[in-house]
Every structure is written in C-alpha cells, then in structure tokens.
C-alpha positions as CSV (number, residue, x, y, z in Angstrom):
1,X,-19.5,4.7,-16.3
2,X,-15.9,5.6,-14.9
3,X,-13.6,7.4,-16.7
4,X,-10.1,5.7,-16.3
5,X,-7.1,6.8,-13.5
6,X,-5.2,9.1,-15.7
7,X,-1.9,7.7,-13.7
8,X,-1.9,5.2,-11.5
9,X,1.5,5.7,-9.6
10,X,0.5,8.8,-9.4
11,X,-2.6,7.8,-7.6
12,X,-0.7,5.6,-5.3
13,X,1.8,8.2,-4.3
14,X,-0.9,10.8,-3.7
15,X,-2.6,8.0,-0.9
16,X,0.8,6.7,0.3
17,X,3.0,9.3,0.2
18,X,0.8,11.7,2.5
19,X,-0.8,9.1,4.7
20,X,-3.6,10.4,7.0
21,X,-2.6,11.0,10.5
22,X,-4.4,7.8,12.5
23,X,-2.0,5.8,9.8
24,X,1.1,7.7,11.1
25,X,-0.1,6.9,14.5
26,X,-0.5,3.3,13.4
27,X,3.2,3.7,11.9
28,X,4.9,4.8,14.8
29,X,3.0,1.8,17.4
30,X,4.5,-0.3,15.2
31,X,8.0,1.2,14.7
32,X,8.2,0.9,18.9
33,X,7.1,-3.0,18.9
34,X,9.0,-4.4,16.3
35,X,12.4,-1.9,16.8
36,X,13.4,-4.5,19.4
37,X,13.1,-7.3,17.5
38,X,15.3,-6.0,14.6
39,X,12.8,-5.6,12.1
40,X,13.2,-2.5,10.2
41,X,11.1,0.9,11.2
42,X,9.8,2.9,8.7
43,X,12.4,5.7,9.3
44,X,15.2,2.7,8.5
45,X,13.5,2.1,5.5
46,X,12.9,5.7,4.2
47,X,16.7,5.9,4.9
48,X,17.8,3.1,3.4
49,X,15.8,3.4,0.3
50,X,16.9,7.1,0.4
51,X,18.1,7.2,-3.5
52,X,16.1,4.3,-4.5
53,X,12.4,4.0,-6.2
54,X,9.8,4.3,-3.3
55,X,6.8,5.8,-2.2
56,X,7.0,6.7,1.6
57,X,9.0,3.9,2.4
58,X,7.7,1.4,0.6
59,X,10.3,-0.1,-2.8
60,X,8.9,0.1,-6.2
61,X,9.2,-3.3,-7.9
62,X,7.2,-2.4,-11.0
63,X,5.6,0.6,-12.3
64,X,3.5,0.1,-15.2
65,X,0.3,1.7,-16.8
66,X,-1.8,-0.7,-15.6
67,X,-0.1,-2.0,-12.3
68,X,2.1,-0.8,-9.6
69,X,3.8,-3.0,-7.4
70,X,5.5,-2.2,-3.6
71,X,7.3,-4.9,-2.1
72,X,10.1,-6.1,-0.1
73,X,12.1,-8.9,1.2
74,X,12.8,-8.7,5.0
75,X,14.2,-12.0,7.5
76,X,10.9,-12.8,9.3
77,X,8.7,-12.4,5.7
78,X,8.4,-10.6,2.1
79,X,5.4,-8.9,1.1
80,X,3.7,-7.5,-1.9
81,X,0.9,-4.5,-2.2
82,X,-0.4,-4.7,-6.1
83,X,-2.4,-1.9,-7.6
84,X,-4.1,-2.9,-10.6
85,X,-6.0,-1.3,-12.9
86,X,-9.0,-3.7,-14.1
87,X,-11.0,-2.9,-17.0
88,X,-14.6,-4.6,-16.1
89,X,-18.1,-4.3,-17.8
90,X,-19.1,-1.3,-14.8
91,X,-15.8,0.5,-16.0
92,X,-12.4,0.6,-14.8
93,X,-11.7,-0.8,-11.2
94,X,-8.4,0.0,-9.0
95,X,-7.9,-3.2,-7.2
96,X,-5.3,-3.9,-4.2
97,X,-3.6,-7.3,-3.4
98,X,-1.6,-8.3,-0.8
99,X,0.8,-10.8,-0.7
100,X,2.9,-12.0,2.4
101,X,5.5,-14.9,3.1
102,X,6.2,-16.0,6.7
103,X,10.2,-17.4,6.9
104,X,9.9,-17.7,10.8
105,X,7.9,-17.7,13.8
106,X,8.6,-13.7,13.8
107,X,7.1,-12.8,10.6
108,X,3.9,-15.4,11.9
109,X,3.6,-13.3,14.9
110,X,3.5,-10.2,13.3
111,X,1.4,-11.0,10.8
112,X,-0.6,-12.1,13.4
113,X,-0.6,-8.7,15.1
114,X,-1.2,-6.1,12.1
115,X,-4.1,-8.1,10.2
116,X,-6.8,-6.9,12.4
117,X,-6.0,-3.2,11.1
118,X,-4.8,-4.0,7.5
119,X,-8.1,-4.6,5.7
120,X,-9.3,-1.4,7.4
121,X,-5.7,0.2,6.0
122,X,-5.8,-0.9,2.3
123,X,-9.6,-0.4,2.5
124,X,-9.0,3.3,3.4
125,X,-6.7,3.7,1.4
126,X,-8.7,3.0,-1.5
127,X,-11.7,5.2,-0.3
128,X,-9.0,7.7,-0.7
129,X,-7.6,7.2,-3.6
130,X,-11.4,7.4,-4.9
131,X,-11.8,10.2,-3.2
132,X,-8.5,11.9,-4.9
133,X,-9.5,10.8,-8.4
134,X,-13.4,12.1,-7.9
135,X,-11.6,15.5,-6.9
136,X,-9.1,15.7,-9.6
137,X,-11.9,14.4,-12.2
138,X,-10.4,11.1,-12.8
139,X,-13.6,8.9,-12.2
140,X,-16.9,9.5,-11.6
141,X,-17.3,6.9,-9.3
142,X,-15.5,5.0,-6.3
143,X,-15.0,2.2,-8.3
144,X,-12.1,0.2,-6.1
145,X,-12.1,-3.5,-4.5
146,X,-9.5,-5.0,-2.1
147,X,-8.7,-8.3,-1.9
148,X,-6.3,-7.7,1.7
C-alpha cells in the first residue's frame, strides 16, 4: 500500500516549477499565438506575480495539507488546477482537477485550441510527480488519477 506525499506543495512545485522541456516548447507556441490577442504570456505572468505566491507562473489560491490550488482570473476565462490528496481503500491517491470558465468567444477558442494537449499535460505531469515521490521514497506506487 502507498505511503503518503510527505508535502504536497512541495510535490507540485517539484513538477511545475521545473517543467520538462517539450512543456517549455508547448509554453512558448502558446506565448506567440495568444501575445496578439492580449492574453497574458507566461513571462507576463512570472512578472507580474513576481512577489506574490506562485509556482512557475501559476498563483497559489490555497495551500493546504491535503490540497493545493493554482488558479486565476483572466478577460476571456478563469481557471483552476486542484491537487488533492485522497485517502482511498488502495492508499493515498494525488488527484488533479481542472476547472475552466469561458467569458467570451476568446477564452472558447482557446480552450478549444489547448485541450487536445492538456490531458496529455496534467497526465504527465502526474506520472512525474509519481515518479518524484517513488525517487524521494514518498510512495511506493504511482498512485495518481486526473480528471482534466
């Protein structure tokens, strides 16, 4: 059975805040695309969060022991990414939600554009964060879900 994440921001900060590089890639396509638009890139972000709670450049709306909770509010839609630790009869699970609010036919299109890749992003990012917690003895298992 799993042991539990010893620290679960600390797990989401070791998978976000040092993204692999085909995610950077990923990034930086969609920095160019939306720039013109006047949606905010990821360097905007990081800048403008520059003193505030983050990891990478995604705000911290809740830390807790047993959820973690990135969001923000932007004009074409607000999302949310959940961490949650769930306690389940195989052992502890890390699960991932993802929450998203169209205002305008912007935030539809975009949506539109980054789901294909976003189940394969929280996915990995999961893998990793088993990955992480196998190596640093957290867990004995892979024991994450996502519900993107």
């Amino acid at each position: 059975m799993p042991r539990p994440v010893a620290d679960l921001r600390a797990s989401v900060e070791a998978v976000l805040g040092t993204p692999p590089g085909w995610f950077r890639v990923l990034i930086g396509i969609r920095d160019r695309i939306v720039a013109p638009f006047g949606v905010a890139t990821s360097a905007m972000l990081r800048q403008e969060l520059e003193t505030a709670d983050r990891i990478d450049f995604f705000p911290v709306l809740h830390a807790g022991p047993d959820e973690v909770m990135l969001g923000a509010r932007d004009r074409h839609l607000d999302f949310r990414i959940a961490f949650r630790r769930v306690r389940a009869r195989q052992g502890e699970l890390i699960a991932a939600t993802t929450e998203v609010w169209c205002h305008n036919t912007l935030g539809r299109v975009y949506l539109a554009l980054i789901r294909p890749a976003h189940r394969i992003v929280v996915r990995s990012m999961l893998s990793r964060m088993a990955r992480q917690n196998l190596q640093d003895g957290s867990v004995d298992s892979p024991s994450l879900r996502s519900r993107a």
